[in-house]
N, C-alpha and C positions, 0 to 999 in steps of 0.2 A: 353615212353622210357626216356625222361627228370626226371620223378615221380623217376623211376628205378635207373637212375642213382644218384640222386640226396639221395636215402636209403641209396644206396652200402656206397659211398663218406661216408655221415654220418657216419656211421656204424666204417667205417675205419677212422676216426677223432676220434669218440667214440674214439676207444681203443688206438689210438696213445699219446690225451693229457689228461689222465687219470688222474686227480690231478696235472695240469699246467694249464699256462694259455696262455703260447707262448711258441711254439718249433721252436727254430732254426734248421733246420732237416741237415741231411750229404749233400741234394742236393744243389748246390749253388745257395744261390737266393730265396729259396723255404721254406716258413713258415705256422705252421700251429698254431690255436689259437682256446679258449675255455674261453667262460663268463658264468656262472651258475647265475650272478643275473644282473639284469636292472640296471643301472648308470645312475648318473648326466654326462652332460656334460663336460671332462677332458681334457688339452690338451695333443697332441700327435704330430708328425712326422709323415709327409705322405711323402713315395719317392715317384720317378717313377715307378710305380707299378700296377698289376690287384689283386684285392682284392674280395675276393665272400663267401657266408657262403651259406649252403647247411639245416642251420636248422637255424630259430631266425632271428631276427633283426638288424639292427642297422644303424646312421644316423652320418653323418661329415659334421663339421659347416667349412666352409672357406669364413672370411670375412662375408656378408652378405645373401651367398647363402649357404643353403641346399641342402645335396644329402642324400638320405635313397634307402639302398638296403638292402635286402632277399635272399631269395631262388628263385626268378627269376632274378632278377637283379644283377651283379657285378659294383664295381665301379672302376674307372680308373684314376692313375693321372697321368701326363707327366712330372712333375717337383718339386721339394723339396718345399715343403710348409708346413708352420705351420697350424694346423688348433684344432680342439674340435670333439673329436668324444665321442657317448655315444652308451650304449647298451640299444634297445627297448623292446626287445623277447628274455627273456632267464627266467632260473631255474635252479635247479639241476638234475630236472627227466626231461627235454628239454632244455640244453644248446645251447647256442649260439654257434653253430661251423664252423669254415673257414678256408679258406686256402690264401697264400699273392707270387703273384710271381713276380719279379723284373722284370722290364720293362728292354730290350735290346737292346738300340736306334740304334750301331752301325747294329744289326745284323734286324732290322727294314729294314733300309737303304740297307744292303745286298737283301734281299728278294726281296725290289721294282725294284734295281735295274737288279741282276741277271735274275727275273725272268719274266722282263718288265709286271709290275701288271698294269692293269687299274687303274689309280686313281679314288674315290668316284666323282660322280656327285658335290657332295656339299664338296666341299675343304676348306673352309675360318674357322676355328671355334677359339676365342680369350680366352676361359675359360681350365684353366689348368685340371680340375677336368670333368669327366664324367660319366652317368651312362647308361650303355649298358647292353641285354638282354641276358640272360643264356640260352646256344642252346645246341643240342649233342653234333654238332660239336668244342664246347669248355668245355663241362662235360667231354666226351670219351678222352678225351690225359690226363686232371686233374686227372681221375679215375689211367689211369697207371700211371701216374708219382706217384701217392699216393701209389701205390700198389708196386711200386720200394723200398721204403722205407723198403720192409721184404726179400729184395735182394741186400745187399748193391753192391756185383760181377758186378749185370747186367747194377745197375744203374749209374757207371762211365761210362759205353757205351752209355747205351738208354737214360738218360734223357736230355741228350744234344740236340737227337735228339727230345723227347717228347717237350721240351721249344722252339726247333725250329717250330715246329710242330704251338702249342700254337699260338707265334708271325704271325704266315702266319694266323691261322685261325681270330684272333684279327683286322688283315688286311682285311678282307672279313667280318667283323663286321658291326653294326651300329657305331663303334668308332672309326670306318676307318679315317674317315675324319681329326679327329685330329692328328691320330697316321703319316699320310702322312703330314701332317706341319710339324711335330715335327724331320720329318725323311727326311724332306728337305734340303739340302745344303743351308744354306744363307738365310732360310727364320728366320723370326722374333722368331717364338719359339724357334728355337735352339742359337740365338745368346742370349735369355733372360736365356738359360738353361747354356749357357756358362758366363752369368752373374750371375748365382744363384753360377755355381763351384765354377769362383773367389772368391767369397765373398763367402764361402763355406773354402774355404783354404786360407781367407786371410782377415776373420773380425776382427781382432784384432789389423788391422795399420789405420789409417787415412783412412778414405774412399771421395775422390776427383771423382765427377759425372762425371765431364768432361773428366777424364783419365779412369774408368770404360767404356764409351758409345765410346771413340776412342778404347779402346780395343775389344769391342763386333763389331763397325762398326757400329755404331747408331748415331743418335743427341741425344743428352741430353733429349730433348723434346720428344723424340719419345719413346727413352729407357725409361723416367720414365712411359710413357704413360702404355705402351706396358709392361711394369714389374708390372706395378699396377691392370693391365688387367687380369695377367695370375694368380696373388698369393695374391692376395686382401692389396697388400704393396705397399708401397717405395722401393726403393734400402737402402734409410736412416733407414727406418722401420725394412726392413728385417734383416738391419745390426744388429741392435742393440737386435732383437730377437733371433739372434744367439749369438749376446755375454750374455744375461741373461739367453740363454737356458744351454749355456755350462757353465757357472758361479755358476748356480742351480746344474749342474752336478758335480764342481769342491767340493762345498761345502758338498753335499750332498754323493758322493761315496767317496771321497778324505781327506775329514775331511778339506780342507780350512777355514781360516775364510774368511768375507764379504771383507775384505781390499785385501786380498792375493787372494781372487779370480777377485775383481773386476780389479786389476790391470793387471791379469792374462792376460783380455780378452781384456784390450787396454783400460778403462778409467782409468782417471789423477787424477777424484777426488773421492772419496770412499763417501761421502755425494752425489753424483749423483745420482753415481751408486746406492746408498741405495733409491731414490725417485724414479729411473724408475722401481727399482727392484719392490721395493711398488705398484706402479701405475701398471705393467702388473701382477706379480703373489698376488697383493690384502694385502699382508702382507710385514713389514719388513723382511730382507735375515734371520735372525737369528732365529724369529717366523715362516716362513715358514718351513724352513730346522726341526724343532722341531715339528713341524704339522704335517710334509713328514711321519717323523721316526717315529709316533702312528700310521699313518693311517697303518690298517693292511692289505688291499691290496696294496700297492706300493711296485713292483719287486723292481730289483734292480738300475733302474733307475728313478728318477722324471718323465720323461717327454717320453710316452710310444710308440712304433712306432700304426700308428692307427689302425692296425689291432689285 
């Protein structure tokens, strides 16, 4: 039945991204994606999110660990991280194909709570990224929610329900374990996910440890611990990868130059900004941005989400 389902799925990816390579679809939340050839390792954006591909390969580097999932395997993040994903198994007469749907911490928490769920035996888990096995029980809701797509009428109703659906089966997963931290009141994962927003909405001021870890409810100590744990950074790290990420994005969609962008994003001095830029994207901003614009697969952003 898994084999079955996993054709159909295909089949209806086939014809959805027919000459794409990412579809943002009508449902909220809900993407689908197609590689016809094998990649270097490139970076990308991973949210909170399950990610799974039903034909091909493919593997995401975060920090010093590796996750590779297929056609039995999805992969799971809890929290915004940068990381490198590459395609392993693809072609044009067997593409890579998958689908991406946003994680729903609030309605996480609804479920455990409303429906008083057993928590997993094994509760503790520190690594943001996971990779959990592909059942019916979470092919069968993917299949309709995919097949909603040729009904836009039904699926303002149903797919609300189908993603609820999703999240309870997720919860009865092997990935249970983390998705119950992440969906805890007060535990460490969500106060780091509420350190990811801030710094999310507010990399571009001064970043002071001590006033980030009073506002999450951490020590300093604990927060960096505990931040370095889940996304393979710093909180300093991560800052500064979000102002080179959007800085690449200012240059690159917006036409800035390196000065006007780097100040953009909160540094003081444009000779910095031009050495770190160096040091993470391997090139000065100017010869990057010029490299971006030939490469002939680069959408329309630099920096790709990873699925």
């Amino acid at each position: 039945m898994v084999q079955q389902y996993r054709e159909t799925i295909s089949s209806l990816l086939d014809r959805h991204t027919q000459g794409m390579e990412d579809v943002v679809t009508a449902i909220d939340g809900f993407g689908l994606f197609r590689r016809e050839h094998t990649t270097e390792p490139c970076d990308c954006v991973v949210a909170p999110s399950m990610v799974l591909v039903t034909q091909g390969e493919k593997q995401l580097f975060i920090g010093e660990q590796t996750y590779s999932y297929d056609a039995k395997r999805f992969i799971l993040s809890s929290l915004d991280v940068p990381a490198r994903s590459q395609v392993l198994q693809a072609s044009p007469e067997q593409p890579c194909l998958g689908m991406a749907l946003r994680l729903d911490i609030a309605l996480l928490t609804e479920l455990i709570s409303t429906h008083q769920l057993t928590p997993p035996a094994t509760h503790r888990q520190t690594e943001s990224t996971h990779i959990g096995t592909l059942s019916n029980d979470l092919l069968e809701p993917f299949l309709r929610l995919l097949k909603l797509l040729d009904v836009p009428a039904d699926a303002a109703v149903l797919a609300p329900l189908i993603q609820r659906e999703i999240h309870y089966r997720l919860l009865q997963s092997d990935v249970a374990p983390r998705l119950w931290q992440l969906a805890t009141i007060g535990s460490s994962s969500q106060r780091i996910a509420r350190a990811i927003d801030w710094l999310k909405h507010n990399y571009a001021k001064p970043l002071a440890i001590d006033d980030l870890a009073k506002h999450v409810q951490l020590s300093p100590s604990s927060l960096h611990h505990s931040f370095k744990q889940m996304t393979a950074k710093s909180p300093l790290q991560y800052q500064k990868w979000l102002r080179l990420t959007e800085a690449r994005r200012l240059m690159f969609n917006d036409g800035f130059d390196a000065s006007q962008a780097a100040f953009q994003v909160g540094y003081e001095s444009a000779s910095q900004f031009s050495r770190e830029y160096s040091r993470h994207f391997g090139a000065p901003p100017k010869r990057d941005i010029e490299q971006l614009r030939t490469t002939s697969n680069i959408a329309s952003s630099p920096t790709k989400n990873a699925w």
